[in-house]
C-alpha positions as CSV (number, residue, x, y, z in Angstrom):
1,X,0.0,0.0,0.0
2,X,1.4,3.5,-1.3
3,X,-0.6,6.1,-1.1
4,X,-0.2,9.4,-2.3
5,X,1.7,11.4,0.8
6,X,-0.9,14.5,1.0
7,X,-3.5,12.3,1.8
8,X,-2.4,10.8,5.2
9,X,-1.6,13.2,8.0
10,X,2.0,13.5,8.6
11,X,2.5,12.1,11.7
12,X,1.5,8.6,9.7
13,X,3.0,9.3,6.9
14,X,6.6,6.6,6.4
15,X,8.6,6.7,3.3
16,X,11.8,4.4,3.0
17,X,14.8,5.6,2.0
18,X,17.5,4.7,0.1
19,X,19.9,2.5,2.5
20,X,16.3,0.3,2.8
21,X,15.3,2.1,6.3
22,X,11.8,3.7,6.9
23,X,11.4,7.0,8.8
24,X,8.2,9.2,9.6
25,X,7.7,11.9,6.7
26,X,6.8,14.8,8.2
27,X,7.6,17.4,5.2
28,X,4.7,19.9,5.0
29,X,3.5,20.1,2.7
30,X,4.1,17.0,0.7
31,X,5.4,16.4,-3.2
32,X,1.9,16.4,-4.7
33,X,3.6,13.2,-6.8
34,X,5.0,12.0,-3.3
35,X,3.8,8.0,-2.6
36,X,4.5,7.0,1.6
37,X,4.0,3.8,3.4
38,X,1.6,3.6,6.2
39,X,1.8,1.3,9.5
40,X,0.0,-2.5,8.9
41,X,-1.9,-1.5,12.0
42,X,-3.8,1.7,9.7
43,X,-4.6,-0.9,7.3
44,X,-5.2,-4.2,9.2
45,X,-9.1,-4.9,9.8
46,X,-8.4,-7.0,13.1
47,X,-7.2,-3.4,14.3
48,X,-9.5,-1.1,16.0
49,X,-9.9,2.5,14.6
50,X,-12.0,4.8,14.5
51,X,-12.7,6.2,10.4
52,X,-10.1,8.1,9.7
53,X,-10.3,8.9,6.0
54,X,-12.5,7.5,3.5
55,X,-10.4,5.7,1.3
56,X,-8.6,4.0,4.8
57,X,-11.6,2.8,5.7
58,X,-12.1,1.0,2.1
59,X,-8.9,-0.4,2.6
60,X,-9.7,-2.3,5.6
61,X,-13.2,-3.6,4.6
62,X,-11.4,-5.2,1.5
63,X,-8.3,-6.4,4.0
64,X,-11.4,-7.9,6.0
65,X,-13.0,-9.5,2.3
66,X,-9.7,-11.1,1.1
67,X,-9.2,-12.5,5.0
68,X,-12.5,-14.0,5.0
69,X,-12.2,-15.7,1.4
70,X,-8.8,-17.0,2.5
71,X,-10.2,-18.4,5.5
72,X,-13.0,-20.3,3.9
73,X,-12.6,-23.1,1.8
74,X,-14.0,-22.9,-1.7
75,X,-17.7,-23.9,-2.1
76,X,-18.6,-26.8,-3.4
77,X,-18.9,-27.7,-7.6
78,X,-22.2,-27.1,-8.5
79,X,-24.0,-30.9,-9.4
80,X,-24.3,-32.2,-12.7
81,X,-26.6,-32.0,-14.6
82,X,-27.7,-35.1,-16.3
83,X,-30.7,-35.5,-18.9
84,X,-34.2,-36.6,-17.9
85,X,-33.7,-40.5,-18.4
86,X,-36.9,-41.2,-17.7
């Protein structure tokens, strides 16, 4: 997940630099073109938060979608259909 850094407050804001490291980005304001990181726990759906912005929130319901497919198994194949025999 990358967003675009103007859209997540700075104080979430991570970017990783070049030697591999990650550190907050807190330039104000941001590259309009700038992409950031943001913590698993912003994104993760087992995480309690409150709605912080819209497209956040979207991210998490989907997390929670994918999740829930992975956890259940694959429904059954439909029956076949064979012709009236009779």
């Amino acid at each position: 997940m990358s967003p675009l850094a103007h859209t997540v407050p700075a104080e979430h804001r991570w970017i990783e630099l070049s030697d591999g490291r990650v550190t907050v980005y807190g330039v104000c304001p941001p590259d309009p073109f700038q992409r950031c990181r943001i913590e698993h726990r912003l994104a993760c759906p087992e995480q309690p938060l409150p709605d912080l912005w819209r497209w956040l929130t979207s991210l998490r319901e989907e997390n929670a979608r994918r999740a829930q497919r992975q956890r259940d198994p694959e429904p059954p194949p439909p029956p076949a259909l064979w012709p009236d025999a009779g």
